[in-house]
TIFI-428510 format. One record per residue: x negated, y negated, z of N, C-alpha, C in turn; residue in three letters; residue number from 1. Coordinates in Angstrom, 2 decimals, padded with zeros to 5 digits. Layout:
<atoms>
X_Y_Z_X_Y_Z_X_Y_Z_ALA_NUM
...
</atoms>
This chain:
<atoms>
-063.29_-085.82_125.90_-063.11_-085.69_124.48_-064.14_-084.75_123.87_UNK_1
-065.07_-084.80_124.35_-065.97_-084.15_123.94_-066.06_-082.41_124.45_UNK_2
-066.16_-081.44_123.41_-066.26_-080.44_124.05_-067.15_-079.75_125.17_UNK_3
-066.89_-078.61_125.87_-067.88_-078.32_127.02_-069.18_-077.88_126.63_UNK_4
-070.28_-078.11_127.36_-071.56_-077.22_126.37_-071.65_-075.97_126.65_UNK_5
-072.16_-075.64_125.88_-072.38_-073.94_125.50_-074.10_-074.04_125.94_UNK_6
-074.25_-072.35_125.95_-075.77_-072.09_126.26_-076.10_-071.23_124.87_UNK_7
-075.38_-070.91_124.09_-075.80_-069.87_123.15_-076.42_-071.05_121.72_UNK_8
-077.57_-070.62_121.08_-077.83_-071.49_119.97_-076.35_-072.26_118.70_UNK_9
-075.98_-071.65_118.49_-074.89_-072.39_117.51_-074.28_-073.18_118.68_UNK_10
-074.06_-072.42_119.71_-073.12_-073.72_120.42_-073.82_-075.25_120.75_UNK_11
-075.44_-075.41_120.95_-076.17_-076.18_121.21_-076.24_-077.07_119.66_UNK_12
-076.42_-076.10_118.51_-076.67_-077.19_117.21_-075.19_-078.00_117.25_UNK_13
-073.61_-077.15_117.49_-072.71_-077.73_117.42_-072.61_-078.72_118.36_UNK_14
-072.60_-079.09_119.46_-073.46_-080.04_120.49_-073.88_-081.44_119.53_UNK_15
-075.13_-080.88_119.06_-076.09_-081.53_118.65_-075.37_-082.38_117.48_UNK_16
-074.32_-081.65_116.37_-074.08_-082.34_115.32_-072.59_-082.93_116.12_UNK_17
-071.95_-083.09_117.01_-070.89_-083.37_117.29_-071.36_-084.84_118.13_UNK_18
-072.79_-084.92_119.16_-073.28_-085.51_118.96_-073.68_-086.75_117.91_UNK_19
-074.04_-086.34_117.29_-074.78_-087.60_116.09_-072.98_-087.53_115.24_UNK_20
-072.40_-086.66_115.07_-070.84_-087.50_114.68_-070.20_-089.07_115.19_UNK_21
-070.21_-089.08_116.78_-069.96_-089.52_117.93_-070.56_-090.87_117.46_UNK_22
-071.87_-090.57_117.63_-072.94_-091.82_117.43_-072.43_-092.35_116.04_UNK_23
-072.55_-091.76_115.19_-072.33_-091.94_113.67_-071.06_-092.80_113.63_UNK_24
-069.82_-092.73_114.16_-068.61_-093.16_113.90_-068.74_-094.05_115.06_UNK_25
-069.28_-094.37_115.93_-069.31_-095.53_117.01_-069.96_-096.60_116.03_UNK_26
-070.89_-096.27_115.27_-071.89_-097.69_114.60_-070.68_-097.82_113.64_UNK_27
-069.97_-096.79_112.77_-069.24_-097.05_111.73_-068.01_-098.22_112.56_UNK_28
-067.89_-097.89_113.87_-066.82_-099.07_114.40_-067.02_-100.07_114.52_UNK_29
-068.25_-100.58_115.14_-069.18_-101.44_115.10_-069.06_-102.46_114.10_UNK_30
-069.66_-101.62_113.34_-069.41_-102.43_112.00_-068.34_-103.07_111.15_UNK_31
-067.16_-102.20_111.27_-066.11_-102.89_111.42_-065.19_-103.66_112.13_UNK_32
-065.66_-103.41_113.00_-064.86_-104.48_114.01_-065.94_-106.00_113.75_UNK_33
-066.66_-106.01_114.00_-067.79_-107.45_113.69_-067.13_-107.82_112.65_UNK_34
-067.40_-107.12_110.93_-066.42_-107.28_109.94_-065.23_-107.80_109.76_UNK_35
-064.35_-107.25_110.45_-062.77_-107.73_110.80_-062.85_-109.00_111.81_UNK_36
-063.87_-108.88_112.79_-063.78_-110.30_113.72_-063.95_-111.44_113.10_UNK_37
-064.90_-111.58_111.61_-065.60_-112.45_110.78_-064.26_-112.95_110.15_UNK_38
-063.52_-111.73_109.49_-062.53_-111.91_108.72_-061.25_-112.75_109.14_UNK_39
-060.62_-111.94_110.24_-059.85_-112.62_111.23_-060.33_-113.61_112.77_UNK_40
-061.16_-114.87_112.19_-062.04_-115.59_113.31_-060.67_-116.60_113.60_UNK_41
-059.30_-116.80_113.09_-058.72_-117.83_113.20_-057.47_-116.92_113.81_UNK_42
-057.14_-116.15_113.61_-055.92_-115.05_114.26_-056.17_-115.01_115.87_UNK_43
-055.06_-114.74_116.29_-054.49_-114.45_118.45_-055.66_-113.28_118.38_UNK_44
-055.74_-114.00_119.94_-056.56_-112.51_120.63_-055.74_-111.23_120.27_UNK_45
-054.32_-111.51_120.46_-053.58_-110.22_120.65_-053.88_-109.24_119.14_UNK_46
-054.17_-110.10_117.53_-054.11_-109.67_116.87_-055.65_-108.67_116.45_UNK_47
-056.48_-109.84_117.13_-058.10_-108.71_116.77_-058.11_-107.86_118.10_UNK_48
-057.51_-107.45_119.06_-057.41_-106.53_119.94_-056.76_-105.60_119.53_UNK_49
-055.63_-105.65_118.84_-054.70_-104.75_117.93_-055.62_-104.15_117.09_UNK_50
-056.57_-105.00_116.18_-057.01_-104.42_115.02_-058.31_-103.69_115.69_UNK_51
-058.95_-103.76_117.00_-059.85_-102.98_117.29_-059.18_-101.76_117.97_UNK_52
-058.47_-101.94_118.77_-057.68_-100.96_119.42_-057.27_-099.95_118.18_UNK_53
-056.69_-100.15_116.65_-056.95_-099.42_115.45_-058.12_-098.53_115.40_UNK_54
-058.87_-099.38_115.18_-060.29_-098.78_114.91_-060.99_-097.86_115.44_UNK_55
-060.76_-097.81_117.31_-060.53_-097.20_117.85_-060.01_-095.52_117.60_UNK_56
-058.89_-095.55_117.63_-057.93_-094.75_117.19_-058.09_-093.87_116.29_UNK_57
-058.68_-094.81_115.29_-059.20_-093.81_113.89_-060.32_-093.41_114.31_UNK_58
-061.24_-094.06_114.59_-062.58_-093.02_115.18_-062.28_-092.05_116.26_UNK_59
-061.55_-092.02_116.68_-061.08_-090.97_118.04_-060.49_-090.28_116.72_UNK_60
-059.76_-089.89_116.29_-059.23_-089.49_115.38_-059.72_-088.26_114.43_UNK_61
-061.03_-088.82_113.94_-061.58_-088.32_113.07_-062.50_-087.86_113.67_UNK_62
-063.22_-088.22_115.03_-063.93_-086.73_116.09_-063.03_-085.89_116.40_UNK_63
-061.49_-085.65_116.63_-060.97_-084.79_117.43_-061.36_-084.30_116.17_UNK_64
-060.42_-084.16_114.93_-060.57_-083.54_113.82_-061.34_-082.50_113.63_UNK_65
-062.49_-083.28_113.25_-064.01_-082.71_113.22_-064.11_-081.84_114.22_UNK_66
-064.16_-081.88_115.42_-064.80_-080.69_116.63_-063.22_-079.88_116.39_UNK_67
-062.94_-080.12_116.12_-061.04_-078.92_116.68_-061.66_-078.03_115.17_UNK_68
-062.05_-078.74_114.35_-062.30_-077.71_112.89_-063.69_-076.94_112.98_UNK_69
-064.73_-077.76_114.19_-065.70_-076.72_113.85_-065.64_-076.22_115.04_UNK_70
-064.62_-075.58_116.00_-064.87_-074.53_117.29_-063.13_-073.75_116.62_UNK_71
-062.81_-073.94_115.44_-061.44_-073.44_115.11_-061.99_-071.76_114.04_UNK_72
-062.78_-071.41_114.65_-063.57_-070.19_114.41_-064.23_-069.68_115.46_UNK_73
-064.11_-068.04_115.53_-064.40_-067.33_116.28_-065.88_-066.50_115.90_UNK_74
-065.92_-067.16_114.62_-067.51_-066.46_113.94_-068.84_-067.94_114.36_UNK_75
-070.15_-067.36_114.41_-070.83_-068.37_114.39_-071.47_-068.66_113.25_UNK_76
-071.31_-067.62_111.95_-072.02_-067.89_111.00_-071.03_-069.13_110.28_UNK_77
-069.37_-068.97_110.92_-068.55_-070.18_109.71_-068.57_-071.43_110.41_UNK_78
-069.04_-071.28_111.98_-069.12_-072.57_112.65_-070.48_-073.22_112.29_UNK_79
-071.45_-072.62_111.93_-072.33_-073.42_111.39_-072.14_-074.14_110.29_UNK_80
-071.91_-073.17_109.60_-071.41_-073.78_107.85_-070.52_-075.11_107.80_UNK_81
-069.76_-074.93_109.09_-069.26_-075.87_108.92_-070.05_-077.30_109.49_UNK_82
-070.62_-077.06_110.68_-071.68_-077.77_111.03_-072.62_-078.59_109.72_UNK_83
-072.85_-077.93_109.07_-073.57_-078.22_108.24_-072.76_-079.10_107.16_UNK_84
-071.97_-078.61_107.00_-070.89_-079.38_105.80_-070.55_-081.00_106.83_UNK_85
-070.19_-080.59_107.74_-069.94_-082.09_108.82_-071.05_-083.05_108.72_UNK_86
-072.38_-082.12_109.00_-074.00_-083.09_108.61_-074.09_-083.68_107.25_UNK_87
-073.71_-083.17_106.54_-074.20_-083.46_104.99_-072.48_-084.56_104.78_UNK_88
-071.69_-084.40_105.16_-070.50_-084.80_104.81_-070.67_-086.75_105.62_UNK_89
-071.16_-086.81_106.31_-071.30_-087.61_107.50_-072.99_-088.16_107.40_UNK_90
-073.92_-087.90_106.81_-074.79_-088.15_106.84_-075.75_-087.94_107.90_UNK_91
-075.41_-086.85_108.53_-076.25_-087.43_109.90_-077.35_-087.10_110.18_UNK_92
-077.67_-086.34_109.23_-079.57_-085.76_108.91_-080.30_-087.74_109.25_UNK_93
-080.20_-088.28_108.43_-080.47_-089.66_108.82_-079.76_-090.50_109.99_UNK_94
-078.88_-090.04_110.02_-078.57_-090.76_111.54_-079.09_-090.47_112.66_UNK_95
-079.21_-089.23_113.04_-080.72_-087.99_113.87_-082.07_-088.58_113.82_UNK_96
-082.29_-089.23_112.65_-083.67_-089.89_112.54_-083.28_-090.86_112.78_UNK_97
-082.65_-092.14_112.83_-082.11_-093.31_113.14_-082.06_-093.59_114.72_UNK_98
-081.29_-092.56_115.13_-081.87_-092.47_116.68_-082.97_-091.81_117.77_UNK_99
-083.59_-091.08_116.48_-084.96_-091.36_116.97_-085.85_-092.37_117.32_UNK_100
-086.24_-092.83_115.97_-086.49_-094.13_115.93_-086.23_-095.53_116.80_UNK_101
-084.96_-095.74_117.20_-084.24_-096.41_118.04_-084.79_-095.77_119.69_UNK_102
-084.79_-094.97_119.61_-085.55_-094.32_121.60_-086.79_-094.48_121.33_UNK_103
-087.63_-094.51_120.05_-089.47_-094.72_120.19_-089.54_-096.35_120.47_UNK_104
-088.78_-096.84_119.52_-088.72_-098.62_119.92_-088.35_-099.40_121.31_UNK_105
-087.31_-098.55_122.12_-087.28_-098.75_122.88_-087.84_-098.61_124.45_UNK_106
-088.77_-096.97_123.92_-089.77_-096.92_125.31_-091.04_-097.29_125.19_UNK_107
</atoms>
């Protein structure tokens, strides 16, 4: 799912923010699925497997999106821009620090 890496700088920041997307929308599942498990604690397995298997879906979803729109340019000055619009759009200037933080705590 993830695209191939590149050696040239934009291809490494795009990497980098496609990256912390990834991360970014895995906690966003996270969180909803716990959410929805709380919600639906009395519903069939079959039904909170359905509703994660959703969740799923939409986060797969909304990475293809995202990477198909920022390698859907042949310039590197609009693949950044867009990079950047994805960071700021997504928050992930703080999510970058979030998992920093999270690898200092843990070694």
């Amino acid at each position: 799912m993830r695209p191939p890496p590149e050696t040239d700088e934009t291809g490494a920041e795009l990497a980098a923010v496609l990256d912390l997307l990834w991360h970014k929308l895995h906690d966003i599942h996270e969180q909803e699925v716990s959410r929805t498990a709380t919600r639906l604690h009395q519903a069939s397995g079959e039904t909170r497997a359905a509703a994660e298997a959703l969740s799923i879906s939409i986060m797969r979803a909304v990475f293809s999106h995202c990477s198909t729109a920022l390698f859907d340019s042949d310039r590197d000055d609009e693949r950044q821009q867009r990079a950047r619009m994805l960071a700021e759009l997504f928050d992930l200037r703080n999510e970058r620090a979030s998992l920093r933080a999270e690898a200092t705590s843990v070694s």
